[in-house]
Structures are given as structure tokens and as C-alpha cells.
C-alpha positions in Angstrom: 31.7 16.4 41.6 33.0 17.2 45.2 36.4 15.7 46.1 34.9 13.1 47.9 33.4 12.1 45.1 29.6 13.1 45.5 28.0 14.4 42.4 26.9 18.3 43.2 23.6 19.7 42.2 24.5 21.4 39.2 20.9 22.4 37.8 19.1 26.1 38.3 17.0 28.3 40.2 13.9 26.4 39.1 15.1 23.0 39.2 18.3 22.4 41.4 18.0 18.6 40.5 17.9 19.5 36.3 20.9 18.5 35.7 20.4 14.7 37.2 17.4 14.1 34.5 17.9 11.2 32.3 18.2 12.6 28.8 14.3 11.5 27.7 13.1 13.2 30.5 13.3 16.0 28.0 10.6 13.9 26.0 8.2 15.0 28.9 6.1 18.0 28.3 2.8 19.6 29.0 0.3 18.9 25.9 -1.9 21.6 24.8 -4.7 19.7 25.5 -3.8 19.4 28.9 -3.2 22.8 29.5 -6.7 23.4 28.3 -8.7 21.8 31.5 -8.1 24.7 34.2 -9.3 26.7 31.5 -11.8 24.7 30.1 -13.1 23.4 33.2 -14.5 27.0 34.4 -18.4 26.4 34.3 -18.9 29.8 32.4 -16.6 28.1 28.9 -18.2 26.1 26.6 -15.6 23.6 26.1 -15.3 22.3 22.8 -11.7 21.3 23.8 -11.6 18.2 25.6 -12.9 14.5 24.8 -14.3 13.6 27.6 -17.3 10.8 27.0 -21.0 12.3 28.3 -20.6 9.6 31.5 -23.8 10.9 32.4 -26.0 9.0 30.1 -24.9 5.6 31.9 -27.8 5.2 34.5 -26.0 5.3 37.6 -27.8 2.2 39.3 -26.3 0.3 37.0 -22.7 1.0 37.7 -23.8 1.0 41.6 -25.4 -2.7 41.3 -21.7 -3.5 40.0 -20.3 -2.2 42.5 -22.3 -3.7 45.2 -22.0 -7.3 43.5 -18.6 -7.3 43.4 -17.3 -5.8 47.1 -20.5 -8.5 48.5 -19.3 -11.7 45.7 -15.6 -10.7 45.5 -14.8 -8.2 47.8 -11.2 -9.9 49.6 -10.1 -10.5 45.3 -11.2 -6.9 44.3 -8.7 -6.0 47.2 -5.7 -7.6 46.6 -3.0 -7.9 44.5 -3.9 -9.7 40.7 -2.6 -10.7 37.6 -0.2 -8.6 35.8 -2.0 -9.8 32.5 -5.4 -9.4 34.0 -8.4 -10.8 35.2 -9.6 -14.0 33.6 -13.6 -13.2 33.7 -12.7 -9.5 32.1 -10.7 -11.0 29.2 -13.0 -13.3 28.1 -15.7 -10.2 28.2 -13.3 -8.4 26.1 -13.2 -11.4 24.0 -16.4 -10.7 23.3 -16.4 -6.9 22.5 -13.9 -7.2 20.4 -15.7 -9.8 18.3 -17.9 -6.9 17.5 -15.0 -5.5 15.4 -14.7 -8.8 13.4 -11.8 -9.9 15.7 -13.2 -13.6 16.4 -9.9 -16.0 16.2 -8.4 -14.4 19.8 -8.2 -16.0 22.5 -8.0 -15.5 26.5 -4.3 -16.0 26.8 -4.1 -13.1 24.3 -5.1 -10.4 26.3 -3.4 -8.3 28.6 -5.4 -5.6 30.0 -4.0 -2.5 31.1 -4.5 1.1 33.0 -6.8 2.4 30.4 -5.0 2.1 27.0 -2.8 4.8 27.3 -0.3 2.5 29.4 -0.7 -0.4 27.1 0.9 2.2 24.4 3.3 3.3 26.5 4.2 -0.5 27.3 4.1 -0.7 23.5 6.7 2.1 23.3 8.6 0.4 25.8 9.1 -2.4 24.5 10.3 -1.5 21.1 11.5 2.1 20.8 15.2 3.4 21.3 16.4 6.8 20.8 16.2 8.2 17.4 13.6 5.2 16.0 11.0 6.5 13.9 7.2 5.7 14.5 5.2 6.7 11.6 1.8 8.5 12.7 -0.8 9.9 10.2 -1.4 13.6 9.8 -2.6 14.7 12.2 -2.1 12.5 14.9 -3.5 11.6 18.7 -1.3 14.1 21.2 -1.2 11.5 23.9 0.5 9.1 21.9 3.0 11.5 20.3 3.6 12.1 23.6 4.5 8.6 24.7 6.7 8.4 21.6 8.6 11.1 22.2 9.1 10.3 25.8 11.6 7.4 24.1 13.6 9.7 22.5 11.8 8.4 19.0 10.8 10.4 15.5 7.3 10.4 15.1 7.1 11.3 10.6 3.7 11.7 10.1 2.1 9.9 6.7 -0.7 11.8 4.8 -4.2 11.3 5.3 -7.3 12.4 3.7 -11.4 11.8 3.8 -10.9 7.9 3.6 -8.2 8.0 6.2 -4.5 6.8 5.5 -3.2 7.2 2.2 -1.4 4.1 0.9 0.4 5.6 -1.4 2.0 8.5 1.0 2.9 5.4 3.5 5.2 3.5 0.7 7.0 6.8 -0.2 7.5 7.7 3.4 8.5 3.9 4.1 10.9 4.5 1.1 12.6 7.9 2.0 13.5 7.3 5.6 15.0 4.0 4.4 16.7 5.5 2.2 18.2 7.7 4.7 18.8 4.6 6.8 16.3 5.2 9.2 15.0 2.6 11.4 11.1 2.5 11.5 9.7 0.4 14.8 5.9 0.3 14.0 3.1 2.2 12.4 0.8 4.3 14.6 -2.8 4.4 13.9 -5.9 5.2 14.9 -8.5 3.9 11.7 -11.5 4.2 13.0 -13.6 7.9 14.0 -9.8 9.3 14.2 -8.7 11.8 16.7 -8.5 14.3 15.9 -9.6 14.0 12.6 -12.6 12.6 12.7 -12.4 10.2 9.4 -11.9 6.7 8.8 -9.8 4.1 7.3 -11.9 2.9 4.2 -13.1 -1.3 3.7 -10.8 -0.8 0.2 -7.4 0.5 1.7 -6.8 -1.3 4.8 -5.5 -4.7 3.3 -3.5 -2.1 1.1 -1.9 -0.6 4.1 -1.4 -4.3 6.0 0.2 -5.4 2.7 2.7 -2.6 2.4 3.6 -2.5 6.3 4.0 -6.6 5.8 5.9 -6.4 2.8 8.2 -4.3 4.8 8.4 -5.8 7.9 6.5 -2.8 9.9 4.5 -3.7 12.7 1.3 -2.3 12.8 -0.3 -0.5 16.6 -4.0 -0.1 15.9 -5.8 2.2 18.6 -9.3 2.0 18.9 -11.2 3.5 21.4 -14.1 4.6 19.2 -14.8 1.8 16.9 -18.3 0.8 18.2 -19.2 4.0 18.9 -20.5 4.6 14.9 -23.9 6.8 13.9 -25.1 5.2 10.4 -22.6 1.9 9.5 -20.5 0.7 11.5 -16.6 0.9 10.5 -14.8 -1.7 8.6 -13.5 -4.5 10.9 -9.9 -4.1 12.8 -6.6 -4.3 10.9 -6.2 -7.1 14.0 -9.1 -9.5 12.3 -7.2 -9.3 8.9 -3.5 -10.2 10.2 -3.2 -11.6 14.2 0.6 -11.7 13.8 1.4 -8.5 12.4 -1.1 -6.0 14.4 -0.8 -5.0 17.9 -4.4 -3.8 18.7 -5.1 -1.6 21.4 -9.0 -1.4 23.4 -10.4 1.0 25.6 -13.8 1.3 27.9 -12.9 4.7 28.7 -15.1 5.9 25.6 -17.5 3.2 26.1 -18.4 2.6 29.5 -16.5 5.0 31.5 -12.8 6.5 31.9 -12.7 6.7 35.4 -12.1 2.7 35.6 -9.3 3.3 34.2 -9.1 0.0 32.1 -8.2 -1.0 28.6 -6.4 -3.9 27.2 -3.9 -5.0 24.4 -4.4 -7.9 22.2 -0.8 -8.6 20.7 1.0 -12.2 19.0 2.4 -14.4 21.1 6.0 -13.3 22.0 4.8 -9.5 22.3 2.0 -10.6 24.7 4.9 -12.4 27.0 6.7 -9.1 27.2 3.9 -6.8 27.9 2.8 -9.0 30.6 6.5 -8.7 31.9 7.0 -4.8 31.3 3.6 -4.2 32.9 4.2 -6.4 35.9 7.3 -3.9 36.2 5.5 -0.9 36.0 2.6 -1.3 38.1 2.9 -4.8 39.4 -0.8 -5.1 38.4 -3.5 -3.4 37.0 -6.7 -2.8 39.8 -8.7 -6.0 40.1 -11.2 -3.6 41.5 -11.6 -2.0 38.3 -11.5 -4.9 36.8 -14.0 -6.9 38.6 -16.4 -4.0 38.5 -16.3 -3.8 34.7 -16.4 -7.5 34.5 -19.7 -7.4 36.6 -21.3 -4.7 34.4 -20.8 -6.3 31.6 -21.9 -10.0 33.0 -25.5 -8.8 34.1 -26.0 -4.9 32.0 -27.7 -4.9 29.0 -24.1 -3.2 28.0 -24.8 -3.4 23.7 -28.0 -1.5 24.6 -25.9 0.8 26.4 -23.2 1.5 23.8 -26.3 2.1 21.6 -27.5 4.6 23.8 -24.3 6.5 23.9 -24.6 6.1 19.8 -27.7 8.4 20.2 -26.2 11.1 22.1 -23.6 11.7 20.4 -24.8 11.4 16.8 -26.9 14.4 18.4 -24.4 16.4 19.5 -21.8 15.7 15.9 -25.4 16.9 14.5 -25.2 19.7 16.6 -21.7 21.0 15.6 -22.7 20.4 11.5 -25.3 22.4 11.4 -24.0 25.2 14.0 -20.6 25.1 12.2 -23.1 25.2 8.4 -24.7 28.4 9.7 -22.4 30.6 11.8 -19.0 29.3 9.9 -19.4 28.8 6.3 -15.9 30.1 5.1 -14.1 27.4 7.3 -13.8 23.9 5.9 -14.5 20.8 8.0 -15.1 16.8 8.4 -18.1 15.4 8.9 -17.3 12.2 11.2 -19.6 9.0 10.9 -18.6 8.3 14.8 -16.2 9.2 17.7 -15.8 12.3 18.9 -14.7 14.9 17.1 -14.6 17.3 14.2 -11.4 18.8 12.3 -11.9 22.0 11.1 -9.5 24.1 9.1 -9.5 27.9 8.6 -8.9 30.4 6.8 -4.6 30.5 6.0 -4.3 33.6 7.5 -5.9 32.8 10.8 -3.0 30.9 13.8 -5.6 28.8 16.2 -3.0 28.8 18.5 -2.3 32.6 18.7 -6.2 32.7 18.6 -7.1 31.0 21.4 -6.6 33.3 24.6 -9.2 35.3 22.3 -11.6 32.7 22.3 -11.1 31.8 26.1 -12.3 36.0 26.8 -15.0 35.1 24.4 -15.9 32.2 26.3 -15.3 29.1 24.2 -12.2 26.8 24.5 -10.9 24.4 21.2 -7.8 22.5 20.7 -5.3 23.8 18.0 -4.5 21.9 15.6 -0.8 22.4 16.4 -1.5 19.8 19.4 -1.5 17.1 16.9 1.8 17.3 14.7 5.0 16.5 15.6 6.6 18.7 13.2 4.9 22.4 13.6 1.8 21.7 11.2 -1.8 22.8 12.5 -1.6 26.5 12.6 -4.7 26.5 10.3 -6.5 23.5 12.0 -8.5 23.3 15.1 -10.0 20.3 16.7 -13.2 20.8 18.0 -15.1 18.1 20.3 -18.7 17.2 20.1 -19.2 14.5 23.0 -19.4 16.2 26.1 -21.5 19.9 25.9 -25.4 19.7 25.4 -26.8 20.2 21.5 -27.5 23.6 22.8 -24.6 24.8 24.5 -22.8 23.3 21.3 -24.6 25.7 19.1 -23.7 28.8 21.6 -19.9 27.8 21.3 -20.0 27.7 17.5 -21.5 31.1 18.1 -19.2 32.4 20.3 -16.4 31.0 18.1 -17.9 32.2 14.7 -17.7 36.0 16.8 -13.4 35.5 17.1 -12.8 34.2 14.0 -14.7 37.0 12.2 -13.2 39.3 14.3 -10.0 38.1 13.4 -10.2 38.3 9.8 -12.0 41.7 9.9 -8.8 42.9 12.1 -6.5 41.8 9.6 -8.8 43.3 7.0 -8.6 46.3 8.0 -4.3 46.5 8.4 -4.0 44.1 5.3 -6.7 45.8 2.6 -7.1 42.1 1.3 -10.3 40.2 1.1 -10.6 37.2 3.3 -8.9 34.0 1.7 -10.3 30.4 0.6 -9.7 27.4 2.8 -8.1 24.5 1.4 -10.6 22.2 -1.4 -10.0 19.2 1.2 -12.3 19.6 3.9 -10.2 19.7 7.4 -7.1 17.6 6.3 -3.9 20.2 6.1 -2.2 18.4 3.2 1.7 20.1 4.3 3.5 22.5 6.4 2.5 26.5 5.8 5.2 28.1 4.2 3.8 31.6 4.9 2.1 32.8 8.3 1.0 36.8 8.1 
């Protein structure tokens, strides 16, 4: 500080304002998946990376007649200012999609929408996290959320998981060793249905298991689901919302089932959480775009928007299809899940093999994937990769199995030849990591 007493830039080369960051700026950090688009995005990369939804398959006249309605019905309210909690008419049609996941006691006043769900987590976060809280998170876990966590300056400790999603058991011990240590744990994170990135879900017989144990301990539950309806034989077991409406926060998206580029989601929390989210949203953004809103509202007033979600259904139980059978015939020595919705598909390799290292050689060989270290928050994944069914073609799917099957052999053949060992088993769990490596060659 001067002698005048103005602070002086203290920071570096790169930054000269470093040094005025709050401390959970430090929190902020470029994902892997991020980092993947400029790469991914190149037209000559099959991208098996990123989960973006196949927006093509909504007929465009659709979304256009929506448009069209609204600026001609509502244009001077689409254009202003709104609600901080959100547009009446869209609640009520949420009221209604979620009533599809067995949610059928909530009501209007209940609902706050949001800027796609990603804000209403990071309201969530807001609201309840200070520095060194702990959110537990299964393993592995969604990177954008991780991310919002850590931007509070909280813990996320990841719970096992395996093919029927969350594992009761691994939640009470966890519950019991960080309060052990005196550790205070703000809410469970989870995403039960089609998981990302794992691709399983939360069985019928566990999940009044897990709402008992997080009751019986006082933990608040945040269930994302931006992939329930979108199922390929049954559909998932209703929300952990429709079994407890005062101890589940639930989190909705029509980024994955109408389109992202609206850019609108909602939260459906008790009572006294509802109040503040309205108030830390109105804070934030002041309101969320009645545009948006009243455009999605329309669709889903006059579109035959069930018929729709069906539709999407089709294509990508064609493309998951796609990935099996690739994955069956090119990459037999990995391991992997075989998701009854969503998006994607966890694969684990061989214990030798880094995905992380190995990616730049998969980028030459022209096919991008998301390692699995993207998804914990404690240095697990090396042996995982997450690989994404929903926006390539069946047949450009197939070529980047190919392509892939072409870097991992040659990876295992390199260290072959300078190990003189044969190539090692993956783990009997398909695509769950059940704990850290101890040992990367």
C-alpha cells in the first residue's frame, strides 16, 4: 500500500490484478471438458467428448411457430423485465413434466426457474456452502457441478457407486467418517437417473434406502435430472423429490429435452429454500429471459412435445446402440456400462493405460473423449474415459470407436514392447473405478 493509502498492484506479469482476487476465485478453473470444444469442434474429429443433445431432430417449424406466437401474442412481455421466480404459464408446464417423474403433489408457487440448471445449482451452492463444507458426490461425478462446488471453497468426498447407482452402504460410512472428523456436510449431490458420466441408475430398491440415511442424518438431498425422460426400454424409477418434498431439492433441465440454447431450467425446493432462491437469483441476474421463457411455454402449449421427447428416445437409443456394438467389436479388452438412457457411456481401460496422457494421441488420430479424470475431485479416472453417444451419427460413431480402438492398441503394444508383459485385465465391474490407483507405469 502507497503512503497515501491506495492499495498497489501487487500481482504478476500475467495478471497485474492477481493479487486483488477473492480467495474462491482460486475455485475457478478450466474443466477438461471445456477445453475439449476448440478441439472437438474441428469438423475432421469425431467427437465422442461433448454432450451436446442432437438439436437437429426437433423440426425446426416447430420451434419457429413458437417463436412467431409469442413476439405476435406477447411480444412487449417477452421484452421486458419478469419474475425473478419465473413465468407463471412456464411453471405450470413444468408442473406437468415433472409429473412424468412421479412428482405430482407440487405446486406453482414451488418453482423457480432458472438460466438452464446449471445456475439453479450454483444458487443452490450459494445458498448453503461456506469454505471448507463438504458436499458429498458419487464416484464419478458431473464436472460442472464439481466445479460450482469448488467455486465455494467446499470439499466435494465422493461416495461409491456401482451398476445400480449409489451404494447405501458406502454413503453411511462416509456420513460416519467425516463426522467423525467433525466435518460439516451441507447436502448430498446426485444425479440418479442415466448418470453423467456414468451412465447407470439409481435402482427402485435403494432410493428410499438413501432418503432414509440422508433423513436420519439431517442431509439434504440435490437431485439433478436432466435425463430422466429421456429412457430406451423402462423408464427410471420416480424422483427422490416424489418420495420426500421437504427434504429434496430437485433440479430440471430442457436443455436435454427440448433444446440448450434457451437456456432454461428450473428448481423445485420446500418452502423456505424456494424464498431464498427466488431472492439470490433476483440478485444475480435480476430475472431469468421471459423470452426464453415464453417461447418454451408456447412450444409446449401447442407441440405435440411427449411425441417429441419420444422422438429424441429413438435417436439416441440408436446411437447408445451404436457405441455397444462398436465398442463389442473393436474394444473387447476394455470394460464398460451399458446405459438404459442419457447420454453416455463409462468405459474403463486397461490399468496401465492414463486417458488423460492419451488423449493428444487420440486428437492426431482423429477422435476426441473426455478422461475420466474430469470427473473426480480427488485425482481418480486415470483408467476411465467417458465417452458420449448423443450427438455423432450411428456411423460416424462406429468410425470413432475405430479410430480409438487404433490408440489404445497402439498404446498397449508400445508399452509391450519396453515392458515384455502381456496386456493386463480390466477391473470385474464394468466401468465403475471402485478406488484411487496406487500404481501408474
Amino acid at each position: 500500500m502507497s503512503s497515501d493509502g491506495v492499495p498497489q498492484r501487487t500481482g504478476n506479469n500475467l495478471d497485474p490484478w492477481y493479487a486483488n482476487y477473492a480467495e474462491r476465485a482460486a475455485g475457478f478453473a478450466a474443466s477438461e471438458v471445456r477445453a475439449l470444444f476448440a478441439v472437438a469442434s474441428r469438423p475432421e474429429v469425431v467427437s465422442l467428448a461433448g454432450g451436446m443433445p442432437f438439436v437437429s431432430a426437433l423440426p425446426q417449424e416447430l420451434i419457429t411457430s413458437a417463436f412467431e406466437r409469442t413476439m405476435r401474442e406477447q411480444g412487449p412481455v417477452a421484452l421486458q423485465y419478469g419474475s425473478g421466480q419465473g413465468i407463471p404459464s412456464l411453471r405450470a408446464h413444468i408442473l406437468d413434466v415433472m409429473a412424468l417423474e412421479g412428482i405430482r403433489d407440487a405446486s406453482v408457487d414451488d418453482v423457480v426457474t432458472s438460466t438452464g440448471s446449471q445456475q439453479a445449482l450454483d444458487l443452490v451452492a450459494k445458498l448453503f456452502l461456506d469454505p471448507g463444507d463438504v458436499v458429498l458426490a458419487e464416484a464419478p461425478s458431473y464436472v460442472g457441478a464439481m466445479g460450482v462446488f469448488r467455486s465455494y471453497q467446499a470439499q466435494v468426498v465422493h461416495v461409491a457407486m456401482d451398476e445400480d447407482g449409489l451404494i447405501p452402504d458406502a454413503l453411511r460410512e462416509s456420513i460416519a467418517v467425516l463426522r467423525g472428523q467433525g466435518r460439516r456436510i451441507k447436502f448430498l449431490y446426485t444425479i440418479p437417473n442415466f448418470h453423467n458420466p456414468a451412465g447407470v441408475t439409481l435402482s427402485a430398491a435403494r432410493r428410499p434406502e438413501i432418503l432414509e440415511i440422508c433423513r436420519a442424518n439431517e442431509i439434504l438431498i440435490l437431485e439433478d435430472n436432466p435425463y430422466g425422460l429421456l429412457h430406451f426400454d423402462e423408464p427410471a424409477p420416480h424422483a427422490l423429490r416424489s418420495m420426500d418434498p421437504e427434504g429434496v431439492i430437485y433440479l430440471g433441465s430442457f436443455s436435454k429435452t427440448l433444446a440448450p440454447g434457451f437456456r432454461v431450467g428450473w428448481a423445485l425446493a420446500p418452502h423456505a429454500i424456494r424464498e431464498k432462491l427466488v431472492l439470490a437469483a433476483e440478485s444475480a441476474i435480476l430475472s431469468p429471459s421471459s423470452f426464453s421463457q415464453l417461447v418454451v411455454s408456447e412450444y409446449l402449449s401447442e407441440a405435440d412435445w411427449r411425441g417429441q421427447i419420444d422422438a429424441f428416445r429413438g435417436v439416441y437409443r440408436e446411437r447408445k446402440d451404436a457405441m455397444i456394438d462398436a465398442l463389442g467389436e473393436y474394444l473387447p479388452q476394455l470394460s464398460w456400462t451399458n446405459p438404459n438412457g442419457g447420454f453416455y457411456v463409462w468405459a474403463t481401460l486397461p490399468d496401465r493405460l492414463d486417458s488423460k496422457q492419451m488423449l493428444p494421441r487420440a486428437v492426431r488420430e482423429l477422435v476426441a473423449y473426455t478422461p475420466g479424470t474430469a470427473f473426480f475431485a480427488d485425482g481418480r479416472g486415470r483408467h476411465a474415459m467417458r465417452l458420449s453417444f448423443c450427438y455423432p451419427t450411428p456411423e460416424s460413431i462406429r468410425l470413432g470407436i475405430r479410430r480409438l480402438a487404433t490408440v489404445i492398441n497402439g498404446e498397449l503394444d508400445l508399452l509391450d514392447t519396453f515392458e515384455g508383459t502381456g496386456r493386463l485385465q480390466t477391473p470385474d465391474l464394468p466401468g465403475i473405478e471402485p478406488a484411487p490407483p496406487t500404481d501408474l507405469k
